[in-house]
C-alpha positions in Angstrom: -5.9 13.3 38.9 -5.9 10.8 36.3 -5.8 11.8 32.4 -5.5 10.2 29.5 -5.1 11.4 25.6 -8.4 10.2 24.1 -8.1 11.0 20.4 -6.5 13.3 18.0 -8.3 15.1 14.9 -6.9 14.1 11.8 -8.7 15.8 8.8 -9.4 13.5 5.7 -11.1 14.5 2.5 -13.5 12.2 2.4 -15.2 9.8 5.9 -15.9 6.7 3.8 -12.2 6.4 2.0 -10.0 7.1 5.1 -12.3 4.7 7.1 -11.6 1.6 4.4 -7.8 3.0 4.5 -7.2 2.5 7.8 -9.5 -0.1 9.1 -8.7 -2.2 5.5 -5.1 -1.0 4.8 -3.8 -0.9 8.4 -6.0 -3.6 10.2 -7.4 -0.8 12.2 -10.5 -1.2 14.5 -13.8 1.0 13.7 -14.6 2.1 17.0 -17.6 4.4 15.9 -19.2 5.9 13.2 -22.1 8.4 14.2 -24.3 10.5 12.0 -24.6 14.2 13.4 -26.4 15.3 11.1 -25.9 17.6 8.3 -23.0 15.9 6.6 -20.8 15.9 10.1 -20.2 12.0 11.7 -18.2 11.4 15.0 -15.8 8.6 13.4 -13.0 6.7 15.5 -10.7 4.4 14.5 -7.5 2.4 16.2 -4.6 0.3 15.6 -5.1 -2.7 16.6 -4.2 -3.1 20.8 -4.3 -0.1 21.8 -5.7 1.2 25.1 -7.6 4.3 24.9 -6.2 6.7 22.0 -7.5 6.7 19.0 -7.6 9.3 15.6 -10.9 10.7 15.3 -11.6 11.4 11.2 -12.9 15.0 10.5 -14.0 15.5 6.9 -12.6 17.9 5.7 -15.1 21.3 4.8 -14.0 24.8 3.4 -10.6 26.6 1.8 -9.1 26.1 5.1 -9.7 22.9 6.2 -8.9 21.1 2.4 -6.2 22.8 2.5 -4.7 21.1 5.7 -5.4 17.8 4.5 -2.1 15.6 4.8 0.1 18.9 6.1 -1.4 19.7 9.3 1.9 19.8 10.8 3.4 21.4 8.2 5.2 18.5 6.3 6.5 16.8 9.4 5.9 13.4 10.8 2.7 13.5 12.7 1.6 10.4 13.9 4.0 7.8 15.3 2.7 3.6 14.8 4.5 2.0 17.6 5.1 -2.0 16.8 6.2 -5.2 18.9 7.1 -6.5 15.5 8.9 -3.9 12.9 9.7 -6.0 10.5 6.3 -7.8 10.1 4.2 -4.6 10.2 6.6 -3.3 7.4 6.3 -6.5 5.2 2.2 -6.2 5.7 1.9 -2.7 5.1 4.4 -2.7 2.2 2.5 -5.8 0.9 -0.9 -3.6 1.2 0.3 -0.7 -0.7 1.5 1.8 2.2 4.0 4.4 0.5 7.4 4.0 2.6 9.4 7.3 2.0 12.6 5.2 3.2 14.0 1.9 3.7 13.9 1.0 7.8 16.7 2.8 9.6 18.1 2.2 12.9 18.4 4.7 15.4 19.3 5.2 19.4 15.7 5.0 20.2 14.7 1.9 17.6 13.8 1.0 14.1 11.9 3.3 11.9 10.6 4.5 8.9 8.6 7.0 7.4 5.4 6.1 5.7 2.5 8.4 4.1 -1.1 7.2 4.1 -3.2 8.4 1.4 -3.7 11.8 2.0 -0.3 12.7 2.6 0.0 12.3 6.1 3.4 11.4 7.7 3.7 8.9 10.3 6.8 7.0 11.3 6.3 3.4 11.9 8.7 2.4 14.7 9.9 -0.3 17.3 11.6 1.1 20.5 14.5 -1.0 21.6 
């Protein structure tokens, strides 16, 4: 058997703004962007390098769903940016704007820090040692 994550759900308030966040902001790759009709699009996006994961963007529709825009884990970190280069990703992302909660810290497993895109998601950007 061979399985692979494919992509995680990450609802956004709005297709058009978290696509220029992430692919303008982050670097990240567009990988599609289908219309399915009624409002609804099938939208993909990457960091740059990776293999086969990706975050598909749900737009947000209803109470419920606006609601869990940027605390779908319930205020902790839920997506983790791995690096080859800390310090440069920091510098760029700092340089475009990305809210850092906290200065880098060192840890057992590696450098990290926690960042927030525009939503209020949490992600940790980190380099394993």
């Amino acid at each position: 058997m061979n399985q692979t994550l494919f992509a995680v759900t990450l609802v956004v308030p709005d297709y058009d703004e978290a696509i220029a966040f992430y692919t303008r902001t982050l670097n990240f790759t567009l990988l599609q962007d289908i219309d399915l009709g009624d409002g609804k699009r099938w939208v993909r996006v990457a960091p740059p390098g990776t293999g086969d994961g990706s975050i598909l963007l749900a737009q947000a529709v209803g109470p419920s769903q606006i609601g869990a825009v940027g605390n779908q884990t319930g205020g902790r970190v839920s997506f983790f940016l791995q690096t080859d280069d800390f310090r440069r990703d920091h510098a760029a992302m700092t340089a475009a704007g990305v809210h850092f909660e906290e200065d880098p810290r060192n840890e057992p497993y590696g450098t990290v820090a926690v960042w927030q895109d525009p939503f209020g998601n949490r992600w940790d950007l980190i380099q394993f040692t």
